[in-house]
C-alpha positions as CSV (number, residue, x, y, z in Angstrom):
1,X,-11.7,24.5,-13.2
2,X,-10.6,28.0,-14.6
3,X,-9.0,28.3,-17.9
4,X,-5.3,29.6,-15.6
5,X,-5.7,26.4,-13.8
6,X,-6.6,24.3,-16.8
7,X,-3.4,25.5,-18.6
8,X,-1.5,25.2,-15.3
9,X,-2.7,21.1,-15.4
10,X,-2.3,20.8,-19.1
11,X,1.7,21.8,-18.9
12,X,2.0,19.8,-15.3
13,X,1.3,16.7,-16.9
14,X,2.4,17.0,-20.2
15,X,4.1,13.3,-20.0
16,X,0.8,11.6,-18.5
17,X,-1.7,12.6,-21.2
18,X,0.8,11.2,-23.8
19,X,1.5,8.8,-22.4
20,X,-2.2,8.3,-22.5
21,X,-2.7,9.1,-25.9
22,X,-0.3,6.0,-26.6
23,X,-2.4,3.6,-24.6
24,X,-5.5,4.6,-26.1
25,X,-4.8,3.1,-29.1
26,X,-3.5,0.3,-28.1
27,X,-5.9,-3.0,-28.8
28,X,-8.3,-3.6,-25.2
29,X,-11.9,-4.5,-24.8
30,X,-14.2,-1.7,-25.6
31,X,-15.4,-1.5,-21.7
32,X,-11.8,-1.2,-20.8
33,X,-10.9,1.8,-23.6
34,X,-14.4,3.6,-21.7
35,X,-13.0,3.1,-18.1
36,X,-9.5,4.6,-19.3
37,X,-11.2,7.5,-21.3
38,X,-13.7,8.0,-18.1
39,X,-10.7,8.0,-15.6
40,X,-8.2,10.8,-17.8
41,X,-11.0,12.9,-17.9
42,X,-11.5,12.6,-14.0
43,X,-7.5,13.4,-13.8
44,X,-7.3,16.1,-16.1
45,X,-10.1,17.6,-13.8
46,X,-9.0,16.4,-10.6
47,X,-5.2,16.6,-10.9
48,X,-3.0,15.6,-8.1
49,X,-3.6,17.0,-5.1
50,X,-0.5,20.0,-4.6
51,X,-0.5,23.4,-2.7
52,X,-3.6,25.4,-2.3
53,X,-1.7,28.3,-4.0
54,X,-0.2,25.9,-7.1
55,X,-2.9,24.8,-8.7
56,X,-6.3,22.6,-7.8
57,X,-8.0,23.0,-4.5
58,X,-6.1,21.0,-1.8
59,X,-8.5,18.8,0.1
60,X,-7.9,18.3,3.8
61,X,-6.4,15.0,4.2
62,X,-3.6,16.0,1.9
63,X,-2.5,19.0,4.3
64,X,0.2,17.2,5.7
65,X,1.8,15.8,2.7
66,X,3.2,17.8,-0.6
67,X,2.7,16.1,-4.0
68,X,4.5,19.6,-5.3
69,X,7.6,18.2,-6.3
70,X,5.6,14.9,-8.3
71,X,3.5,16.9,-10.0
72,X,6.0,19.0,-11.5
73,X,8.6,16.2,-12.3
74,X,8.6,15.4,-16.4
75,X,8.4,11.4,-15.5
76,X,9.5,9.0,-18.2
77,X,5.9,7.3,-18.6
78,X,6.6,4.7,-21.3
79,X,7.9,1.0,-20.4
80,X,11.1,-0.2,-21.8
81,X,9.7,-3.0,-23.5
82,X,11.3,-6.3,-22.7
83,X,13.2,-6.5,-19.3
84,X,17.1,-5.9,-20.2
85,X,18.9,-5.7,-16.8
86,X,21.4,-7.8,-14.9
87,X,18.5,-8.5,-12.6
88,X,18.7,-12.2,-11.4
89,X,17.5,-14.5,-8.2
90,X,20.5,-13.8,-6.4
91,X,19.5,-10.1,-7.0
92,X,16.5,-10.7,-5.9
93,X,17.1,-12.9,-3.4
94,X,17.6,-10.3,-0.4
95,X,14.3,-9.1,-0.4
96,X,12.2,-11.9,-1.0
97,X,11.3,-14.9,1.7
98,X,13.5,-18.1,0.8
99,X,10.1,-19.8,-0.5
100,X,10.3,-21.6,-4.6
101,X,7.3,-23.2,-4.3
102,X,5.6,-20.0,-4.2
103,X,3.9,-18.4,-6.8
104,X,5.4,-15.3,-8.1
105,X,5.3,-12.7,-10.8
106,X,8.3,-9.8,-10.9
107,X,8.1,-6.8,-12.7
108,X,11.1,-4.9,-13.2
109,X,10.6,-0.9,-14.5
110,X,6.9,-1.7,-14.6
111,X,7.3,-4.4,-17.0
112,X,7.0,-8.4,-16.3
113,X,9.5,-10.2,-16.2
114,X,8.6,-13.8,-17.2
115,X,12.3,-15.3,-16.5
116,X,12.2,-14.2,-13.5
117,X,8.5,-15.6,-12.1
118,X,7.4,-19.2,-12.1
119,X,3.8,-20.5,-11.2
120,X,3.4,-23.6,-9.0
121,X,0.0,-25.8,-9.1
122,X,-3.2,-24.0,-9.4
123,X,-6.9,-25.6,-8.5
124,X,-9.3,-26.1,-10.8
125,X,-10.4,-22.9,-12.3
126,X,-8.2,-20.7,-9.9
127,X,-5.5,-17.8,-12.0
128,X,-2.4,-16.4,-11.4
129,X,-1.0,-14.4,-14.1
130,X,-0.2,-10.4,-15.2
131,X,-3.3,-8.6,-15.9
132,X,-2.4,-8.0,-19.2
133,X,-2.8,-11.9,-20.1
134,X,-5.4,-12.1,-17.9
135,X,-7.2,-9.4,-20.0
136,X,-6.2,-11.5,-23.1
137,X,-7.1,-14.8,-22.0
138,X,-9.6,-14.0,-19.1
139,X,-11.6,-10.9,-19.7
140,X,-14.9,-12.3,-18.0
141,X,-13.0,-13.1,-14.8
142,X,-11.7,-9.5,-15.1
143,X,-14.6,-7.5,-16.5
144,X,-16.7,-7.9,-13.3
145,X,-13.8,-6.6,-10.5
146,X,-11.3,-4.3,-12.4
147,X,-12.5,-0.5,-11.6
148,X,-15.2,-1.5,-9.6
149,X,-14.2,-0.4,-6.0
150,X,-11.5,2.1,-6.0
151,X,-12.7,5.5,-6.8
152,X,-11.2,7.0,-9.9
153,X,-14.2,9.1,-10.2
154,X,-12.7,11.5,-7.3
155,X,-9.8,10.3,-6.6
156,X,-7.1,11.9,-9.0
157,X,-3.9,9.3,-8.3
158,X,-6.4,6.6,-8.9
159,X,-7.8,8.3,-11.9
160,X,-4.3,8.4,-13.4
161,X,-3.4,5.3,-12.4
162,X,-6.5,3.5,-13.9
163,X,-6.0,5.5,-16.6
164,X,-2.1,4.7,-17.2
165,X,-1.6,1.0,-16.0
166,X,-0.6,-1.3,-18.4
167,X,0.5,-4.6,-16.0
168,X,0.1,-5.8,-12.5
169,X,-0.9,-8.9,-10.5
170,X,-4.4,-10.6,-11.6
171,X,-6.0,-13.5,-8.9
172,X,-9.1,-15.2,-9.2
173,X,-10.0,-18.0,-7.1
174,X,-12.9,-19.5,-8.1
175,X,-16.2,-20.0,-5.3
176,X,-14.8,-22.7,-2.7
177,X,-11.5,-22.7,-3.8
178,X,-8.6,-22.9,-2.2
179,X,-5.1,-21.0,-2.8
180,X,-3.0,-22.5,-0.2
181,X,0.1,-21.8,-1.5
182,X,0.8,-17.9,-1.2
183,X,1.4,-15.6,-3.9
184,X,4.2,-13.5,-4.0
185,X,3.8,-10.0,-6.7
186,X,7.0,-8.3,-6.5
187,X,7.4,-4.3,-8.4
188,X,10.9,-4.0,-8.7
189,X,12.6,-0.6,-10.0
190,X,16.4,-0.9,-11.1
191,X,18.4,2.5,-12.1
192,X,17.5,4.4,-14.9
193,X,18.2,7.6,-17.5
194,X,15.2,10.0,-16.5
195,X,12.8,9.7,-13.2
196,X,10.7,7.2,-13.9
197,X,7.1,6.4,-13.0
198,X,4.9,2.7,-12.8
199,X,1.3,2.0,-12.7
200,X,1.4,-0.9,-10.8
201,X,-2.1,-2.6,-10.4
202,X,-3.2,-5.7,-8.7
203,X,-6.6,-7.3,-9.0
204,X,-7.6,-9.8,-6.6
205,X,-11.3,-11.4,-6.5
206,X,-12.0,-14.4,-4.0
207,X,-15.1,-15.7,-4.8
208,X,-17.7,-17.2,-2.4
209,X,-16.0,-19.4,0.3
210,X,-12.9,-18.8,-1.5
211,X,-9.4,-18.5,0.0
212,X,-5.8,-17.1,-0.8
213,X,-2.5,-15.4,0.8
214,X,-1.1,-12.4,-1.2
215,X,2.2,-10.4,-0.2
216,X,2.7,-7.3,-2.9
217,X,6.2,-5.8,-2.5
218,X,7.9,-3.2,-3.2
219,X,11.3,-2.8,-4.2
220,X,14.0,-0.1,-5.0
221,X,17.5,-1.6,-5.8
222,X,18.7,2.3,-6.9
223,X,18.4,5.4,-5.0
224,X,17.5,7.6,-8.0
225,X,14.3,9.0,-8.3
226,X,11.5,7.5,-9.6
227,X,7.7,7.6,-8.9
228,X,5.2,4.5,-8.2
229,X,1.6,5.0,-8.1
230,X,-0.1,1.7,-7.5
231,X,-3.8,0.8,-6.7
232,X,-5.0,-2.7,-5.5
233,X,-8.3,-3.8,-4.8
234,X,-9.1,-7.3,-3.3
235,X,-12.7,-8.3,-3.3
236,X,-13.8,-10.8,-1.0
237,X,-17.3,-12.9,-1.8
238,X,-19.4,-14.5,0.8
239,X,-17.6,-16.5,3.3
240,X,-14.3,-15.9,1.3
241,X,-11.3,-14.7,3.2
242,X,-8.0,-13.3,2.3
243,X,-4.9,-12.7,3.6
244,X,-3.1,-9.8,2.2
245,X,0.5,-8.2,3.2
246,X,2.2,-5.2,1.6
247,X,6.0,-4.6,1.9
248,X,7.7,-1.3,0.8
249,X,11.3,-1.3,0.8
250,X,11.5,1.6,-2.3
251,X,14.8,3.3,-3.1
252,X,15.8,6.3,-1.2
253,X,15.2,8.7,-3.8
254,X,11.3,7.3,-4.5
255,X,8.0,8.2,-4.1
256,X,5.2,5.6,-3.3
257,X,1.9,6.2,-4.1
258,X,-0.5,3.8,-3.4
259,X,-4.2,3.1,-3.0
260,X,-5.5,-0.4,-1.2
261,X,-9.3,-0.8,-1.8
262,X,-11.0,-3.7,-0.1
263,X,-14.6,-5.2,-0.6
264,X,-16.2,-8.1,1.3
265,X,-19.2,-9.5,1.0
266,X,-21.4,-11.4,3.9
267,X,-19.0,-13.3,6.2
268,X,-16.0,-12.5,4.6
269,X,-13.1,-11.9,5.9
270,X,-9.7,-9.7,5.5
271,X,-6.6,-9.2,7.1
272,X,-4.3,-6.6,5.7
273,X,-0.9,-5.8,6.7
274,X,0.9,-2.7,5.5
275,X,4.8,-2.5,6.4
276,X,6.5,0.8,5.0
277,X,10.6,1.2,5.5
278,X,11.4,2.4,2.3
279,X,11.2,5.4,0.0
280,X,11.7,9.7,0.3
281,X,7.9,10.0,0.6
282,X,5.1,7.4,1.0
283,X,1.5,8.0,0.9
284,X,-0.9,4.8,1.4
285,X,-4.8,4.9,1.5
286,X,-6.2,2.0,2.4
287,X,-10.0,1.6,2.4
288,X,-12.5,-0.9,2.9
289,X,-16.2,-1.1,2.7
290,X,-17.5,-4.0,4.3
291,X,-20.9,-4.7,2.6
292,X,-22.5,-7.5,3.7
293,X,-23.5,-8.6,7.6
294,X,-20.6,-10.1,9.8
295,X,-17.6,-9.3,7.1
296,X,-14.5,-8.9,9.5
297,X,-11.7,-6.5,8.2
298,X,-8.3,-6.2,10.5
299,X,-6.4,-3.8,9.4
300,X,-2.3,-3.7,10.7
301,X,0.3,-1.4,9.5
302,X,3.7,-0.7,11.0
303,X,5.9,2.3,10.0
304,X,9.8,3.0,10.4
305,X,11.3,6.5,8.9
306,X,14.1,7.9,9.5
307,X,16.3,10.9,8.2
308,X,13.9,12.8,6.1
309,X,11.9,10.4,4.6
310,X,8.0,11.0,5.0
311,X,5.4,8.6,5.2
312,X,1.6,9.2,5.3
313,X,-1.2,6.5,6.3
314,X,-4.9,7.1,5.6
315,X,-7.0,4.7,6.4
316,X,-11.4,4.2,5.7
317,X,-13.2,1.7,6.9
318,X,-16.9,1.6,5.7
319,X,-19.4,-0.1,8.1
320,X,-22.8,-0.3,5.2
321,X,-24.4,-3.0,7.1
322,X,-25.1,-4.3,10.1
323,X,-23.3,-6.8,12.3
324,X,-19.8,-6.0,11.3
325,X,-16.2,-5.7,12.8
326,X,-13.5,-4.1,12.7
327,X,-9.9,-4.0,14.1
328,X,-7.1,-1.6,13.2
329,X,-3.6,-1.2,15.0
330,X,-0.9,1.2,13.1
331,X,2.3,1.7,14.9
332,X,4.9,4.1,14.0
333,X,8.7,4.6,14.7
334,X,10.1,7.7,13.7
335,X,13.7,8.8,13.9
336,X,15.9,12.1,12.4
337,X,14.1,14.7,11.1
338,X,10.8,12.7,10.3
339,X,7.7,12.8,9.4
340,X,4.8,11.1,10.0
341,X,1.0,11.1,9.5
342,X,-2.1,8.8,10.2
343,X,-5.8,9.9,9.7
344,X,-7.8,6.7,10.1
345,X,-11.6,7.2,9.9
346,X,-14.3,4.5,10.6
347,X,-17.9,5.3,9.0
348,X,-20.9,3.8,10.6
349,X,-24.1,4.3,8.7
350,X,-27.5,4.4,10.3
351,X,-28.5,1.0,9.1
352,X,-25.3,-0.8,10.3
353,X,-26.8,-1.8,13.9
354,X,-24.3,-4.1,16.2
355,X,-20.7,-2.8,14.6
356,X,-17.7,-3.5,16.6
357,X,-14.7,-1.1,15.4
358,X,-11.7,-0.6,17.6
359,X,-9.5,1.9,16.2
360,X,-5.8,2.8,17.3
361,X,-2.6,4.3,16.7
362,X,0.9,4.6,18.3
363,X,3.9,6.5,18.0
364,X,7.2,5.9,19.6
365,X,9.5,9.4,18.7
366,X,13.5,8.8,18.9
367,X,14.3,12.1,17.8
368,X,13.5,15.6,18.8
369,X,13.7,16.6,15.2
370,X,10.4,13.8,14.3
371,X,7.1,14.9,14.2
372,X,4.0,12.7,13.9
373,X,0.3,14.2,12.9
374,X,-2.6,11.5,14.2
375,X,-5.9,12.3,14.2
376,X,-7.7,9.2,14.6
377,X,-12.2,9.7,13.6
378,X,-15.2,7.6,14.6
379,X,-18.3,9.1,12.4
380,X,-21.2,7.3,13.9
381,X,-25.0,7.5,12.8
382,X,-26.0,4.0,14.6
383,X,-27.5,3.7,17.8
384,X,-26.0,0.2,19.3
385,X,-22.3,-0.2,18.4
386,X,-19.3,-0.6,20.1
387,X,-17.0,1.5,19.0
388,X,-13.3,2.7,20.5
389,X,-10.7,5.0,18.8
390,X,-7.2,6.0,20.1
391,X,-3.6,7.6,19.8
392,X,-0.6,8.2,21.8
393,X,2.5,9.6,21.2
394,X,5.6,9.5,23.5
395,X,8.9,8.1,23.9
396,X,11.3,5.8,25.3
397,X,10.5,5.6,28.8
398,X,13.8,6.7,30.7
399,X,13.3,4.1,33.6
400,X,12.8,1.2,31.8
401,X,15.9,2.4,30.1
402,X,17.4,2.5,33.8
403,X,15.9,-0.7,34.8
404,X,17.6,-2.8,31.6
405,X,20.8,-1.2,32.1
406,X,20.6,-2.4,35.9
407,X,20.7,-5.8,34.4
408,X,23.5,-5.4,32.7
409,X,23.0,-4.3,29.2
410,X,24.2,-1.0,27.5
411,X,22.2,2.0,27.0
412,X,22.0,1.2,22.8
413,X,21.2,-2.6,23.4
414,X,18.4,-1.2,26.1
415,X,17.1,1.3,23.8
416,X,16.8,-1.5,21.0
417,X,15.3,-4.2,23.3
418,X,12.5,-1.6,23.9
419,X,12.4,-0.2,20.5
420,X,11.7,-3.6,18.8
421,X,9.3,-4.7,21.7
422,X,7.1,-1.8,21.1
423,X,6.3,-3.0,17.2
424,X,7.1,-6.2,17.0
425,X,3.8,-8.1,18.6
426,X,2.5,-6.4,15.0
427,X,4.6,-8.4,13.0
428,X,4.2,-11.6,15.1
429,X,0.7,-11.7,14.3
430,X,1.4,-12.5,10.4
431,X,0.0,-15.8,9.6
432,X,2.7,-16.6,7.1
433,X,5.6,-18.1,8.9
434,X,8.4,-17.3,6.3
435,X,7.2,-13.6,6.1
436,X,6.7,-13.5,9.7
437,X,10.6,-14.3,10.5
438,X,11.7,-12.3,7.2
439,X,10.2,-9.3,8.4
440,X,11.2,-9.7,12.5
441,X,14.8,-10.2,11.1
442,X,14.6,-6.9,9.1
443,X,13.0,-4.9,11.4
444,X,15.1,-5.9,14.2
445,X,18.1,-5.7,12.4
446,X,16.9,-1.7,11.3
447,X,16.4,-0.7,15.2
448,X,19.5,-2.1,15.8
449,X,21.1,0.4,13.2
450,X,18.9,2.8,14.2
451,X,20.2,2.6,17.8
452,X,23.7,2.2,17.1
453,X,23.5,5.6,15.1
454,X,21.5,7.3,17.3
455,X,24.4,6.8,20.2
456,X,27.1,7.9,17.8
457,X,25.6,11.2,17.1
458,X,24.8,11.4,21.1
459,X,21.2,11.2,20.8
């Protein structure tokens, strides 16, 4: 980096490396002070990635999406300390899924909030708690998982957020265990004085034949603006499998950041689902590497924007071995001045014989005004694979428009009906019932809206 752009990072983010330089000297386990240290330097190097013409070299899968604004936004970094907000259940209630024998943690601001989570009955050997107490209580279940799969070495949001989290979600299911009651991690951000910015990070490490549910949400109940930059990873040992759903329902002033690294071992198993609604600008990367022979990853997301919001998917999947699959479906609905982005790339190494990948995404436009960027990738170095990739982009088809209303039903409840069928054989597929029905209520409900605007402006 030159010494222009140096200084150009150095008064960018001003509020970061403090807020480092608190953090630092807080009391954590030497290896965990040496990932931190590692992962600032990698930030104040790597930066976030802006303009070409601002500051850092912009690498290609950012061209789409502008992190100008963020980068130049003096955040409030610290926490509040304990929660003080009018923040109850029936605050809450809206967005969660009517289920109190679930396990859940809440984190209001960044900051958890022990009034307002409850544990139910664990197995033996099995932990649910913040990572912070998990770090106090559990650091040889953590030690071995935390910083090991996403990249903070060249990735600069992760860098910062590795760098910068203080609390999050910690899971450990010990090897044939069973987690059968879900877990519910819930990042809540209420209004504040100043934009505010969260480190939200979740750990999650199934161990051999081990087996858990997991929905991470996010939620805005203000429509200031605030920044959340989160990072997950979910490991997955030998014949474990996981079930792993993501909610964001931010604020209307936010931006979400977030990185989603998966790792599974031989015969494990993943299924993620990503569901984004909420927020100015969203940016999710969500990679998996599956490492050992007949791991199965399927990877579902479903996005809805509207107005002027933005929302950018990028997904990786990383084929290492041989005699692996994997499934991806990502379906978009964009309204108003939109916009929209998915770059999903499947790696096949040499070595990884026999892969099955199927690859595709769809786009349904209701505006003239939205505008979607797909570029779906196949990068193949095996000889014997099966391997598809696909996108389309259209909208609603005027005749089955015509055909509906021939059976009686208005041009708003026709666009609707069609709307919600193109999407919603995503969500039916969730394999928790109360999310299932709590998400086809919400997004039916928001097409509905959608539709009913869309025929008052004339559109």
């Amino acid at each position: 980096m030159t010494e222009a752009l140096k200084q150009t990072a150095d008064t960018r983010y001003t509020t970061f490396y403090d807020a480092y330089d608190r953090i630092r000297s807080q009391d954590a386990p030497l290896w965990l002070h040496r990932i931190r240290s590692d992962a600032m330097k990698n930030f104040r190097e790597l930066g976030m990635p802006v303009a070409r013409e601002v500051s850092f070299p912009l690498r290609e899968d950012w061209i789409y999406t502008d992190l100008r604004q963020i980068a130049d936004t003096p955040y409030r970094v610290e926490p509040g300390g304990p929660v003080e907000t009018e923040l109850d259940e029936d605050a809450l209630a809206p967005f969660e899924f009517g289920q109190d024998d679930w396990h859940r943690l809440v984190f209001v601001n960044g900051v958890y909030a022990p009034a307002l989570s409850r544990a139910a009955d664990l197995p033996p050997g099995a932990v649910v708690s913040s990572l912070a107490d998990a770090l106090a209580e559990h650091p040889e279940l953590v030690h071995p998982h935390l910083a090991r799969y996403a990249d903070y070495e060249g990735t600069g949001l992760t860098a910062l957020n590795t760098a910068l989290f203080e609390n999050g979600l910690f899971v450990h299911v010990p090897r044939g265990g069973d987690l059968e009651t879900p877990v519910h991690v819930h990042y809540v951000t209420t209004g504040h004085d100043a934009p505010l910015a969260t480190q939200p990070r979740t750990l999650i490490a199934a161990a051999d034949g081990a087996g858990l549910k997991v929905v991470e949400s996010y939620t805005g109940m203000t429509d200031q603006a605030y920044l959340t930059n989160a990072v997950t990873e979910i490991s997955v040992g030998r014949d474990g499998h996981v079930e792993h759903y993501r909610i964001n329902r931010e604020g209307a002033g936010a931006s979400h950041l977030s990185t989603t690294q998966l790792h599974l071992e031989g015969n494990g198993r993943i299924s993620t689902f990503n569901m984004s609604m909420g927020g100015a600008l969203t940016r999710n990367d969500t990679n998996a590497r599956l490492a050992g022979e007949h791991a199965v990853v399927r990877m579902n997301g479903l996005y809805l924007v509207a107005g002027n919001q933005h929302v950018d998917n990028h997904t990786a999947i990383d084929h290492a071995v041989p005699n692996c699959d994997s499934y991806e479906v990502y379906k978009g609905i964009l309204e108003g001045r939109s916009r929209g982005v998915f770059n999903g790339k499947v790696f096949v190494h040499q070595d990884a014989q026999e892969t099955d990948a199927k690859q595709l995404n769809k786009n349904l436009m209701l505006s003239p005004d939205a505008m979607i960027h797909t570029k779906p990738q196949l990068e193949i170095y095996a000889d014997q694979v099966k391997c598809t990739h696909g996108a389309t982009v259209g909208q609603l088809d005027e005749d089955q428009i015509f055909y509906l209303r021939t059976r009686g039903l208005s041009h708003d409840s026709a666009c609707h009906l069609l709307t919600y069928g193109f999407a919603a054989d995503l969500i039916r597929r969730l394999g928790i019932d109360a999310v299932r029905s709590s998400l086809d209520t919400l997004f039916e409900t928001t097409i509905r809206d959608l539709s009913v605007a869309r025929g008052h402006t004339g559109r």
